[in-house]
N, C-alpha and C positions, 0 to 999 in steps of 0.2 A: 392182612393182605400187604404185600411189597409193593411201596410204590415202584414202577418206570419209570425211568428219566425220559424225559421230553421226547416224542418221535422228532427223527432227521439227525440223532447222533452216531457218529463212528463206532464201531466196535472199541478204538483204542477209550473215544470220548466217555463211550459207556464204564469204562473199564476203572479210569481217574474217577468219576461220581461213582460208581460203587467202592471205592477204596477210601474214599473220603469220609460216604454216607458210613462207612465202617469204622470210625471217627465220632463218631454220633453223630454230625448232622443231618438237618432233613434234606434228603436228594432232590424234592423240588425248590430247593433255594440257591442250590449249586449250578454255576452254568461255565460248560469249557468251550471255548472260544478260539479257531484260529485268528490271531490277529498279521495280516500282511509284513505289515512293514517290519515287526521285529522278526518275522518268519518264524513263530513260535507259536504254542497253546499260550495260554492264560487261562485261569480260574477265578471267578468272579463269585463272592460268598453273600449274600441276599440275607437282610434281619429273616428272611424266611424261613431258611435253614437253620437257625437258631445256634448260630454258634458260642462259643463261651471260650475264654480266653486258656481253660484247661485242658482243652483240645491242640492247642498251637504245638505242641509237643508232635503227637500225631501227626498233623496237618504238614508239619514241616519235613517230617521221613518221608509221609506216604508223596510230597508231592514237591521232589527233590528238583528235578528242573525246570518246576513250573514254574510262573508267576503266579501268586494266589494275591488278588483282592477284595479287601469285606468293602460291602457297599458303607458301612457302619465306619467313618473316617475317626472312631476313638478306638475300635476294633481293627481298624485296619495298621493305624499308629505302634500300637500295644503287639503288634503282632509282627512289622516290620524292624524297629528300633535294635531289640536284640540281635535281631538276625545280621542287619549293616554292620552293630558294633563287631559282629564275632569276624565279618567277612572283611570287616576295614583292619583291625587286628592281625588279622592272618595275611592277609594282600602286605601290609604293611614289614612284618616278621621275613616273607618270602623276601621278596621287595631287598631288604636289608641282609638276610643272608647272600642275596645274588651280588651286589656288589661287594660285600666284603669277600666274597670267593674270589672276584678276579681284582681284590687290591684296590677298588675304585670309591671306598665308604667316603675313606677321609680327603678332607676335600672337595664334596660332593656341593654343588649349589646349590641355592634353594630359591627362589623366587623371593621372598623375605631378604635376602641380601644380596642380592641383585637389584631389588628397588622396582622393578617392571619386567616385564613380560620382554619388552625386548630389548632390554640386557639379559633377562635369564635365559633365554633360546641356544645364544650363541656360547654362553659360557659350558652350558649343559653339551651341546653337541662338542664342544674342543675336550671337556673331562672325559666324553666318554669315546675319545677318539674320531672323530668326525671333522671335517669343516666347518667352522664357524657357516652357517647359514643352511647350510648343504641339505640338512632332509627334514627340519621343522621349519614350521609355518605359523606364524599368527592368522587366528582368522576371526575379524570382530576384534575384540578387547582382552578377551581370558579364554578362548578357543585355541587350542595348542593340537597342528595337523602334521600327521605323520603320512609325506608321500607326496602326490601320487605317484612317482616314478622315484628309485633312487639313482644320483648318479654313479657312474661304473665305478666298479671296485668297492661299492657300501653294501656289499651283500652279506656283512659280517653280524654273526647271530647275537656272537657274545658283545658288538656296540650297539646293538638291537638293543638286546635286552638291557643292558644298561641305561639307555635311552629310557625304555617302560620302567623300571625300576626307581630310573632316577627322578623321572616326573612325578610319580607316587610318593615318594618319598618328600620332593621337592616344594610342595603346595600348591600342586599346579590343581585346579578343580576341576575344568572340562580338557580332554584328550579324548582324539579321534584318528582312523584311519581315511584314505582317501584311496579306492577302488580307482577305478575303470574313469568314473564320473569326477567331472572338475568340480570343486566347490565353488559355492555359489558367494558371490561379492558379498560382504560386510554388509549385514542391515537387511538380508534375506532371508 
């Protein structure tokens, strides 16, 4: 007999547990999840599903822009690590060919020589054409914000992207965008 997946799932929700359980694992271990805030699924993989680390191959075609996590934090490890390196590797490569297309590599600041956060803001936005201060933000200590509003005339793609380029590049750890909504004071 085939198991069902839990009643009260989506067509799509059913759709990810049967392509998974096609995978080998057991389908009542598996559980897909909208979560709010990131406005996405997730996949949540249960010791009950019985996964095995030979399966990650599979798991990671069939379930390309999901988040998958094994309740199992040695399984979850083992199954994330590659995936960051392949994706920090390649963000990294992109990253690096976008500024050297428009001239901008050498030269480029890094956080590391700049000494802080805010020396590197402003050297960052002059290399890549902007005003010292004009559309980055310190927010906290190591929070690097882009926005909310730019001033007129920074609607330029290619200091855009140099901006995101160079930050990646740059060792900056936390970057974010700033919507509609203010951010919220240091220490909230």
């Amino acid at each position: 007999m085939i198991d069902a997946p839990p009643p009260g799932y989506t067509e799509y929700e059913q759709r990810v547990i049967d392509e998974l359980a096609a995978c080998g694992l057991d389908r009542s271990g598996i559980a897909v999840r909208y979560v709010d805030y990131l406005q996405e699924f997730e996949i949540v993989i249960s010791v009950s599903a019985n996964p095995d680390p030979r399966q990650f191959d599979c798991l990671e075609d069939t379930s390309v822009y999901l988040e998958i996590i094994f309740e199992d934090e040695a399984l979850n490890t083992a199954y994330r690590e590659p995936i960051e390196k392949r994706l920090k590797t390649s963000s990294e490569l992109s990253a690096r060919e976008i500024l050297k297309e428009r001239g901008l590599l050498e030269g480029l600041p890094t956080l590391q020589s700049a000494g802080s956060y805010e020396a590197y803001l402003p050297q960052l936005e002059k290399h890549c054409g902007f005003a010292a201060g004009s559309v980055l933000r310190l927010l906290g200590t190591d929070h690097i914000v882009y926005g909310p509003k730019l001033p007129p005339g920074h609607d330029d793609d290619n200091k855009t992207m140099c901006l995101l380029a160079g930050i990646k590049l740059g060792g900056a750890t936390y970057f974010g965008f700033i919507g509609n909504e203010r951010a919220a004071p240091a220490g909230d």
